[in-house]
C-alpha positions in Angstrom: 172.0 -97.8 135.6 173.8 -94.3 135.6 174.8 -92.0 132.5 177.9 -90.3 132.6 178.7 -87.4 130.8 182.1 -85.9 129.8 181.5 -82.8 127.9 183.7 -81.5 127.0 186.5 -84.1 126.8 189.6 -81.9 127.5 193.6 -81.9 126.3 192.4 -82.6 122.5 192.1 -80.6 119.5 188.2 -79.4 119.4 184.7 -80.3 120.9 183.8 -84.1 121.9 181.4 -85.3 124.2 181.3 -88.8 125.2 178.0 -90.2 127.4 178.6 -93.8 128.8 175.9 -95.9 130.3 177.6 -97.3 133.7 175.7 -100.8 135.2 178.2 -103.2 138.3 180.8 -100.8 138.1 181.4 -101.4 134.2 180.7 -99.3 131.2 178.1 -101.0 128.4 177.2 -98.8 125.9 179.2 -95.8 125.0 178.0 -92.6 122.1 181.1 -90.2 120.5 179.3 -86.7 119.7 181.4 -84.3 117.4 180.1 -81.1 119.0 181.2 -78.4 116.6 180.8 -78.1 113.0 182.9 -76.4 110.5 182.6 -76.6 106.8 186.5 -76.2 104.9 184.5 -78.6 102.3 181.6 -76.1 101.7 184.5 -73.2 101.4 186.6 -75.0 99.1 183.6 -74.9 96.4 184.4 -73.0 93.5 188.2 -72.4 94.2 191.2 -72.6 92.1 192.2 -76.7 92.9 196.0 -75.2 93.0 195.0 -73.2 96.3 193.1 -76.2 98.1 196.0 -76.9 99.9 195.8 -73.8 101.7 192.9 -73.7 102.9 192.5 -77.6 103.8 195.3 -77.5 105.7 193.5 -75.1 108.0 190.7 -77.6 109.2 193.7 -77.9 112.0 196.5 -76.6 113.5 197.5 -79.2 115.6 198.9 -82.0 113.0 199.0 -78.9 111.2 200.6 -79.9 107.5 198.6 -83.0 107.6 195.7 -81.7 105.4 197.9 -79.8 102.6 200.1 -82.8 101.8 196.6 -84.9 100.9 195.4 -82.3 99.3 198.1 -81.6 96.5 197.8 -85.1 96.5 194.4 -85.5 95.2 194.9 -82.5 92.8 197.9 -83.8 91.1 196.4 -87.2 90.9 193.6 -85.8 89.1 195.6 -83.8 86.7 198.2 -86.2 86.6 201.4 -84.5 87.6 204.6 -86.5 88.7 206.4 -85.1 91.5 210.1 -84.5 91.5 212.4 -87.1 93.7 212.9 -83.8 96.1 209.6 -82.8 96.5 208.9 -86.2 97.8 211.8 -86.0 100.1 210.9 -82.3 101.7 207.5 -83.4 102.2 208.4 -86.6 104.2 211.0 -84.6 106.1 208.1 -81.9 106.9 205.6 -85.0 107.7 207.7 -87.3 109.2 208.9 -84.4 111.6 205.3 -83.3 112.4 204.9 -86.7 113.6 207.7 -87.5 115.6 206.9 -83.9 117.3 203.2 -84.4 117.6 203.7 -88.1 119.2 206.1 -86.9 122.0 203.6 -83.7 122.5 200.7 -86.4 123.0 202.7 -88.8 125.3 203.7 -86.2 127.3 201.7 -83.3 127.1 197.9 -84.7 126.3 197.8 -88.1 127.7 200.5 -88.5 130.2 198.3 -87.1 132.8 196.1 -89.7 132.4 198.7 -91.7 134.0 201.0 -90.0 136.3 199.6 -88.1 139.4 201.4 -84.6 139.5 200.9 -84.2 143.4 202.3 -87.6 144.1 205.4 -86.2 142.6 205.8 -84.3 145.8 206.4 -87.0 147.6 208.9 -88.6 145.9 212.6 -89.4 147.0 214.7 -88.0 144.4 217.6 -89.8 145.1 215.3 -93.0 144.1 213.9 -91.2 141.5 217.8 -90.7 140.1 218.5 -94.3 140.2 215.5 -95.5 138.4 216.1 -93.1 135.6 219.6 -94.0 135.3 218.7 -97.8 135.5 215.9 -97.3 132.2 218.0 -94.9 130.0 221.5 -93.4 129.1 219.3 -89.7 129.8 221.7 -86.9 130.7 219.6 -85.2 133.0 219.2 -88.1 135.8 221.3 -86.8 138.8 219.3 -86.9 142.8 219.6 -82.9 142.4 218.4 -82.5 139.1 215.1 -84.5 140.2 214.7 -82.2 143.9 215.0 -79.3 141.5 212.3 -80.2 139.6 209.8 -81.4 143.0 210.8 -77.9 143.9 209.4 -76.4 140.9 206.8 -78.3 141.3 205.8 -77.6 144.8 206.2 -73.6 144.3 203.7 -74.1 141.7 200.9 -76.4 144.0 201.5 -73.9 146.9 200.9 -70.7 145.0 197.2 -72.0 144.4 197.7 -71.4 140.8 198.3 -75.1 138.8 198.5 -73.4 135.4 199.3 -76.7 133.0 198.3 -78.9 136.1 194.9 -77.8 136.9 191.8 -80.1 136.9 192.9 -83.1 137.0 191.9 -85.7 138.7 195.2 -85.9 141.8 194.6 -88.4 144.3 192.7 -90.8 142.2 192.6 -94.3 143.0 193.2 -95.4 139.6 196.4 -93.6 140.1 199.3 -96.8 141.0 202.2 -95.1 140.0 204.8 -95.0 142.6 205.9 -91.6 143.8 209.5 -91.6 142.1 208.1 -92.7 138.9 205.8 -89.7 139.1 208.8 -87.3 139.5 210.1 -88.9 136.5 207.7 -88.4 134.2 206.6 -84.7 135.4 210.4 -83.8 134.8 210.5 -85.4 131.8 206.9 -83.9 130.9 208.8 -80.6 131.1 212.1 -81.8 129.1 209.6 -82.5 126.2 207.9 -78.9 126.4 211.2 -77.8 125.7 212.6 -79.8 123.1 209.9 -80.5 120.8 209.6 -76.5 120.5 213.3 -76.8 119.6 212.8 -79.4 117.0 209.9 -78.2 115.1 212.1 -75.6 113.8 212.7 -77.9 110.9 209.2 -76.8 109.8 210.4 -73.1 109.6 213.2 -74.6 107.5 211.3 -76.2 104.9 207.8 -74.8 104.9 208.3 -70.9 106.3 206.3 -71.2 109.8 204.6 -73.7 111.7 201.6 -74.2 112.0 200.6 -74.0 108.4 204.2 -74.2 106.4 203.6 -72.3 103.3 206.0 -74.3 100.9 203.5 -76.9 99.5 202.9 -76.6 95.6 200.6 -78.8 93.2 203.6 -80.5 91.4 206.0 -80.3 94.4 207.8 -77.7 96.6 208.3 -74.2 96.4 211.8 -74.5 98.8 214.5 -73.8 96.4 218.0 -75.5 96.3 220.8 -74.7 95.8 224.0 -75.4 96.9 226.4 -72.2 95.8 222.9 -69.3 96.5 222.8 -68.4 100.7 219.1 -67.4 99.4 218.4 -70.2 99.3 216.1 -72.9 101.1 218.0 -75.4 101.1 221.7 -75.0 101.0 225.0 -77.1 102.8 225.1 -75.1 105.6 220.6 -76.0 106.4 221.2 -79.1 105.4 223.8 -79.6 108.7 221.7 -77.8 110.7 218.4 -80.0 110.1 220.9 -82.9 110.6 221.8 -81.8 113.7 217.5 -81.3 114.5 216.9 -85.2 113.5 219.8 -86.5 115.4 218.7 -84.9 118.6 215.1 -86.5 118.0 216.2 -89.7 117.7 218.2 -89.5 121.2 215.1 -87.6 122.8 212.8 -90.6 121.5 215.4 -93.2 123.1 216.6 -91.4 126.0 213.2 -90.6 127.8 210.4 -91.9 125.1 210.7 -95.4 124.9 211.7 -95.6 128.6 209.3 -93.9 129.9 206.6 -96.3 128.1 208.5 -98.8 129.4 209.2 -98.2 133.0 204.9 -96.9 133.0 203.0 -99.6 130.8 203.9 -102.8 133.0 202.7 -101.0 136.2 199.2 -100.6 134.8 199.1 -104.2 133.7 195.2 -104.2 133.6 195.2 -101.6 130.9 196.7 -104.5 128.2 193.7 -106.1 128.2 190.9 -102.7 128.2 189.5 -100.5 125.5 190.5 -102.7 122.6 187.4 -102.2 120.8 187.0 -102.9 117.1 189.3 -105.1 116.3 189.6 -104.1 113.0 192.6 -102.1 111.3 193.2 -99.9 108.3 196.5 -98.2 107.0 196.8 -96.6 103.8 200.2 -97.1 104.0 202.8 -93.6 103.0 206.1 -92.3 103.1 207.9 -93.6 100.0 211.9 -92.8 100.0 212.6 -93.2 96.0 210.4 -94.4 93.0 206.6 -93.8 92.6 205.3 -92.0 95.8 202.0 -94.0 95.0 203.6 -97.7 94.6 202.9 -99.5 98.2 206.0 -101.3 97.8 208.2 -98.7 98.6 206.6 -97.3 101.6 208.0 -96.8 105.6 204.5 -98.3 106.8 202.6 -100.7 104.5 199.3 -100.4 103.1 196.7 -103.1 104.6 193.7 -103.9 106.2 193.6 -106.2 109.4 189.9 -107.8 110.1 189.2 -109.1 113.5 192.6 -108.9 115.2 193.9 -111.8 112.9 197.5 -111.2 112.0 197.7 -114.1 110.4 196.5 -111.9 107.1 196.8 -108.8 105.5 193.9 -107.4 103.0 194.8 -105.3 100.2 193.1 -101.8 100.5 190.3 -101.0 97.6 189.5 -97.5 97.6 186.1 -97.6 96.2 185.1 -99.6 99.3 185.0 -96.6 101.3 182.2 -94.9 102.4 180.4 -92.2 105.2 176.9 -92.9 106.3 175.0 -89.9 108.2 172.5 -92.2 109.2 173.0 -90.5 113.1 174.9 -87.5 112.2 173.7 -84.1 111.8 173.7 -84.0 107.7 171.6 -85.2 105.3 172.4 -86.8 101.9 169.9 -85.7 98.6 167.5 -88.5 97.4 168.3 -91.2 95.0 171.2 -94.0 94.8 174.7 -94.6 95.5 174.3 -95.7 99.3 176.0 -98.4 100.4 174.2 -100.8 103.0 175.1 -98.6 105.8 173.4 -95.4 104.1 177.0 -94.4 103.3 178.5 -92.5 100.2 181.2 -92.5 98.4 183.5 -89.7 99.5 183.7 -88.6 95.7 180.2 -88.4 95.2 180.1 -87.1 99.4 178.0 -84.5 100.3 178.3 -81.4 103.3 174.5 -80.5 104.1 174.1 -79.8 107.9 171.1 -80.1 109.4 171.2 -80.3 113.4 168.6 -81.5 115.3 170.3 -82.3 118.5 169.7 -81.2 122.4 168.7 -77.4 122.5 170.5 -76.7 125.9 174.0 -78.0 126.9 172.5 -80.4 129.2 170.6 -82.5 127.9 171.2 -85.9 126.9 171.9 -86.9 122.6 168.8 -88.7 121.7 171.2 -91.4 120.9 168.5 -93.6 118.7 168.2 -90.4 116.3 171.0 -88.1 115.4 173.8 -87.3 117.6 177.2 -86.5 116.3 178.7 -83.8 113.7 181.1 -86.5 112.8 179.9 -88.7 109.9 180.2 -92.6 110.6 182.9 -93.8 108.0 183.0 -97.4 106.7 185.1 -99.6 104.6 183.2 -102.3 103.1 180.6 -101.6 105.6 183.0 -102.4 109.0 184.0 -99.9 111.2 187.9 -99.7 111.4 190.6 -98.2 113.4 193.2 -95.8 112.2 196.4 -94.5 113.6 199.4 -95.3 115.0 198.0 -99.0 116.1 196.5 -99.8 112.8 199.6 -98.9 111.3 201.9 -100.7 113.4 199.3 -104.2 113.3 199.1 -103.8 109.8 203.2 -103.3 109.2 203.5 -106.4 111.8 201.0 -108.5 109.9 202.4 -107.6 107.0 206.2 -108.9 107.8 207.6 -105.5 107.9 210.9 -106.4 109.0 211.9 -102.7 111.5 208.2 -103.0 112.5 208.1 -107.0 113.2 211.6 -106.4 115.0 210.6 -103.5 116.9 207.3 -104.9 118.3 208.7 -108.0 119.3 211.6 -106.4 121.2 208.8 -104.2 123.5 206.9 -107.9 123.6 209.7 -109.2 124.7 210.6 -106.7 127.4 207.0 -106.4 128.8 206.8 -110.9 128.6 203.6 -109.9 126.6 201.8 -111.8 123.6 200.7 -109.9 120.7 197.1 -109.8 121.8 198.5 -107.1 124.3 198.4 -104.8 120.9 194.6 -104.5 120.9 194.5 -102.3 124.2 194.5 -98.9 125.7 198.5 -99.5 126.2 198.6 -101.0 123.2 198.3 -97.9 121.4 200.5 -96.3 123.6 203.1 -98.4 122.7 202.6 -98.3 119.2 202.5 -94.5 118.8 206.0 -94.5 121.0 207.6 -97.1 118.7 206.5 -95.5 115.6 207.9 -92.5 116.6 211.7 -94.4 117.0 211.1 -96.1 113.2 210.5 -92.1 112.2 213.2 -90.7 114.1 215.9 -93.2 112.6 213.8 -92.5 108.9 214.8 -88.6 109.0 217.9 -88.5 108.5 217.9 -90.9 106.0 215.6 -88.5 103.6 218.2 -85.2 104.7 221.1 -87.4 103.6 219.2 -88.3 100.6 218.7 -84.2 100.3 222.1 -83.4 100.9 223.4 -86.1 98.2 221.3 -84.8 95.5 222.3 -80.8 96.5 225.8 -82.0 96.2 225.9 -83.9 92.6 223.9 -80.4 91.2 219.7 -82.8 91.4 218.2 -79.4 92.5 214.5 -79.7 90.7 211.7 -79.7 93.1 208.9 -79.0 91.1 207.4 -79.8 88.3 205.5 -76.9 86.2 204.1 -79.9 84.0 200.1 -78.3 83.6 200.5 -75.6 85.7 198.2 -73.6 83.3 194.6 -74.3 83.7 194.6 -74.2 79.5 196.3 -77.6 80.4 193.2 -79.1 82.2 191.1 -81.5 80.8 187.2 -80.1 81.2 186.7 -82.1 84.3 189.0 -84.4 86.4 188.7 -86.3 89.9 191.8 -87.7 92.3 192.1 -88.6 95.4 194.7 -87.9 97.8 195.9 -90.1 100.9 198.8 -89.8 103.7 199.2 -91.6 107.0 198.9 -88.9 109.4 200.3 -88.7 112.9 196.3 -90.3 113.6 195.9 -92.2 111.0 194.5 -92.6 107.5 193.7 -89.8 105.9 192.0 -88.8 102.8 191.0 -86.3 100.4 188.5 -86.4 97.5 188.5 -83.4 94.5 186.0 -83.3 91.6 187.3 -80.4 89.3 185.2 -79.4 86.2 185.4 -75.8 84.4 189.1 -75.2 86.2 187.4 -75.2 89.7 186.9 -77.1 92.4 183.2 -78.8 92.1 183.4 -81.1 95.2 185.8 -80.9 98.0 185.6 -84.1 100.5 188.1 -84.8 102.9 187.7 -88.0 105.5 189.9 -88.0 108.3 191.2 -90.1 111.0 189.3 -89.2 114.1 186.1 -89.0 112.1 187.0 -93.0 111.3 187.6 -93.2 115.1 185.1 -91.3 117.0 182.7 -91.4 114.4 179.1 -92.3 115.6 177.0 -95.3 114.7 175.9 -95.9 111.2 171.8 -97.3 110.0 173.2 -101.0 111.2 173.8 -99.6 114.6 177.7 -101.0 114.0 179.6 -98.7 116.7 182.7 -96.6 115.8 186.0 -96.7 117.4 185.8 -94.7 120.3 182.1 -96.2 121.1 183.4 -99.8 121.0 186.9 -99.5 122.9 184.5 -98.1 126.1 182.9 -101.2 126.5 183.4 -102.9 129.6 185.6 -100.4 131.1 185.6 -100.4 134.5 184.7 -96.7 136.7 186.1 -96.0 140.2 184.4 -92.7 140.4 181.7 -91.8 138.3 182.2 -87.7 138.8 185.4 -88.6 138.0 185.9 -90.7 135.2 189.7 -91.0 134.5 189.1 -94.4 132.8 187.2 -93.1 130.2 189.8 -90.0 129.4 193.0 -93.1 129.0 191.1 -94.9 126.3 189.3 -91.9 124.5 193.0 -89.9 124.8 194.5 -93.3 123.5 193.0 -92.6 120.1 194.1 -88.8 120.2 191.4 -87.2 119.2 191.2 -84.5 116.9 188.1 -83.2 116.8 188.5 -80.2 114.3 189.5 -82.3 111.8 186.7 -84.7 112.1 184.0 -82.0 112.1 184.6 -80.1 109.1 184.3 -72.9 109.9 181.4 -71.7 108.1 179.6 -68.6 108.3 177.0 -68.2 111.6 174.3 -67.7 109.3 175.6 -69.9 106.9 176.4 -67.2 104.0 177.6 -68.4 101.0 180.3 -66.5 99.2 182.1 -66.3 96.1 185.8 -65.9 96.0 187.5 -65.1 93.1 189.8 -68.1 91.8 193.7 -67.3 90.9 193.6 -66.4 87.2 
């Protein structure tokens, strides 16, 4: 029996390790190590809970937004503040943006490699490669010379000796099928994306002043002015046109090259519909609510559910109190007494940030993986591991009878002559990021229409200075925050007593997925969907990057920076 070891795993956000046992060729046991440790919790301490937002949403910069919409979330459900019907709107357009964005960048960017060997582009025929393009999409950019001038450009790049975005990976691979002209197709189209989703993203600098990080976000709703007769301001006619114009051109990205290019890749990897479905258990905490009360599951774009053992044949409801973290083989440690669930997990509002590393001393050396091993805490609902993300989402919105979502995923089914079992794979997630991305992209410019109706009959408020004034506070308060991020559940716990922040505890969706193993020895996400694998190469283990990239990993977020000598300071709160 061999152990691999892929440390660090590369093209994610942050530090993940990933040690496999490898026995006939297959994996059978498989350990997820978080290997860097922030502490946004431990710095949120003692803050004003109006300013949490800024500093959450720093635990990353890749989804970016993700962390501030949860957080003014869990503030104004602890103080009880309504948000106005455009707030609501501006946050979905800023979120539902971020993920269409994010899940192209992925595809193409993070994962796509995984898939397509760059060098066999050079051998392609573009001519070929022009009529296979043209027979999968209605893409502008599909003529025989618009493919040679991209071999070109790609050639000019392997010959100078310097591969830049293309360097270490794993060319000439034998887990590489692809033919030649559909690796031309996706490089080119791995370059379209670079350039389009920078274009795109500029609906962020619209609405929330930069990206990363917009700086719009308010407890009790926006701080992005409209009005339609003031140039001043944020939102006007003349923004509203242009971020039509944005959403529009997302929509035709996502159908022109997207979805094809799932579609012409996924049925030539066959194999992969039936690897790395691991757990076999689903949450969603459901989110993006167009009218009414953002909080009532009802009205939301992707339901609120749990799926258990890959039955779609129900849907359980959600009960937030079931959720827990246990540190049982994380580097933390929880103070003595009760309120541990059977796993050794708390509650995330009674959580608790007290790192305490005992892991390998050099870089080498193995995780003692029967003691501690991971910076990521192991969360549980009900005590079961779950999935998160753009799968869960889409099996629970399928379960669930979600007509655009029901209709969606049987028309990829359909196309591919695949059951729904195919869902619970590698490619499976693939799939479902790509056709969650469409749903969005057709979503957005709903929400600006809904924007642009509301400038126009004179419904400008967008936030709500409703106990705004700490004098307004009760003594203490708790709320919880969640939002489906563009990887999945996410969630954020605030205790506030004295008009500051007395616990801070955010869970988030790679820490659900690549979470280690809890006291029952029940594996997370990540740990699970290795199983069984099969390894070509053990110095060069592509297979484990497609299911671990699969997931998306975003390791910064999982991990919650702190001091080196972990100093404690004291910051003054906003008076």
């Amino acid at each position: 029996m061999a152990r691999i070891v892929v440390d660090p795993v590369s093209r994610i956000e942050g530090h993940l390790r990933i040690e496999a046992n490898l026995e006939g060729g297959k994996l059978t046991d498989a350990w997820s190590s978080g290997t860097m440790f922030r502490g946004i919790e431990m710095i949120l301490k003692g803050r004003d809970p109006r300013e949490a937002w800024i500093w959450a949403q720093r635990i990353c910069g890749v989804c970016t937004m993700v962390h501030a919409i949860a957080s003014v979330r869990a503030v104004e459900d602890a103080l009880k503040i309504d948000v106005p019907e455009n707030a609501k709107l501006v946050r979905n357009l800023i979120a539902g943006a971020q993920m269409v964005q994010d899940h192209v960048v992925h595809f193409y960017h993070l994962h796509a490699l995984d898939w397509v060997d760059v060098a066999a582009a050079l051998r392609a025929d573009p001519a070929r490669t022009s009529s296979l393009a043209q027979s999968i999409s209605n893409c502008e950019k599909s003529s025989a010379t618009y493919f040679k001038g991209v071999q070109s450009r790609v050639k000019a790049v392997v010959d100078s000796g310097q591969l830049s975005l293309f360097a270490s990976g794993y060319w000439g691979h034998p887990a590489y099928t692809l033919p030649p002209e559909v690796n031309l197709m996706a490089v080119a189209h791995y370059l379209e994306a670079l350039a389009w989703q920078k274009d795109f993203i500029r609906i962020h600098a619209v609405l929330g002043g930069k990206n990363p990080h917009p700086q719009s976000f308010l407890v009790g709703g926006m701080s992005t002015a409209m009005d339609p007769n003031e140039p001043a301001a944020v939102i006007t006619p003349e923004r509203i046109i242009f971020m039509r114009d944005l959403v529009r051109g997302a929509l035709k990205f996502v159908n022109d090259y997207y979805i094809p290019d799932v579609l012409a890749i996924a049925p030539l990897y066959k194999d992969w519909f039936t690897r790395g479905e691991g757990l076999g258990n689903f949450l969603a905490y459901g989110d993006y609510s167009s009218s009414g009360d953002q909080n009532d599951p009802k009205t939301f774009l992707f339901p609120r559910g749990i799926v258990m053992g890959r039955d779609l044949s129900q849907v359980f409801p959600v009960d937030p109190h079931k959720i827990t973290e246990s540190v049982a083989h994380s580097w933390y440690e929880y103070s003595s007494g009760g309120n541990l669930d059977e796993t050794g997990g708390k509650h995330p509002a009674i959580g608790e940030t007290f790192p305490k590393y005992s892991g390998p001393k050099a870089p080498f050396d193995h995780l003692d993986v029967d003691a501690k091993y991971s910076w990521l805490k192991a969360p549980r609902y009900d005590g079961k591991p779950m999935e998160v993300g753009p799968l869960a989402r889409m099996v629970v919105g399928y379960a669930s009878g979600k007509k655009e979502i029901k209709d969606s995923i049987d028309g990829v089914l359909k196309a591919l002559n695949a059951p729904p079992t195919v869902l619970f794979s590698t490619l499976g997630r693939i799939a479902a990021r790509a056709l969650e991305s469409q749903l969005m992209a057709r979503q957005l410019e709903g929400w600006v229409n809904q924007l642009d109706d509301n400038l126009a009959h004179g419904k400008t408020a967008i936030f709500n200075p409703v106990r705004w004034d700490p004098a307004s506070w009760p003594n203490s308060a708790s709320g919880v925050g969640f939002h489906e991020a563009p990887r999945g559940a996410l969630g954020h716990w605030v205790e506030i007593e004295g008009k500051a922040i007395k616990n801070y505890q955010a869970v988030v969706p790679t820490t659900w997925n690549a979470g280690p193993r809890d006291s029952k020895g029940q594996r997370g996400a990540y740990e699970a969907a290795l199983l069984d694998t099969p390894v070509a190469d053990p110095n060069r283990p592509l297979e484990i990057l497609r299911t671990i990239h699969s997931f998306d990993p975003c390791i910064a977020c999982a991990v919650h920076v702190i001091d080196a000598q972990g100093r404690e300071y004291t910051i003054p709160r906003i008076p």
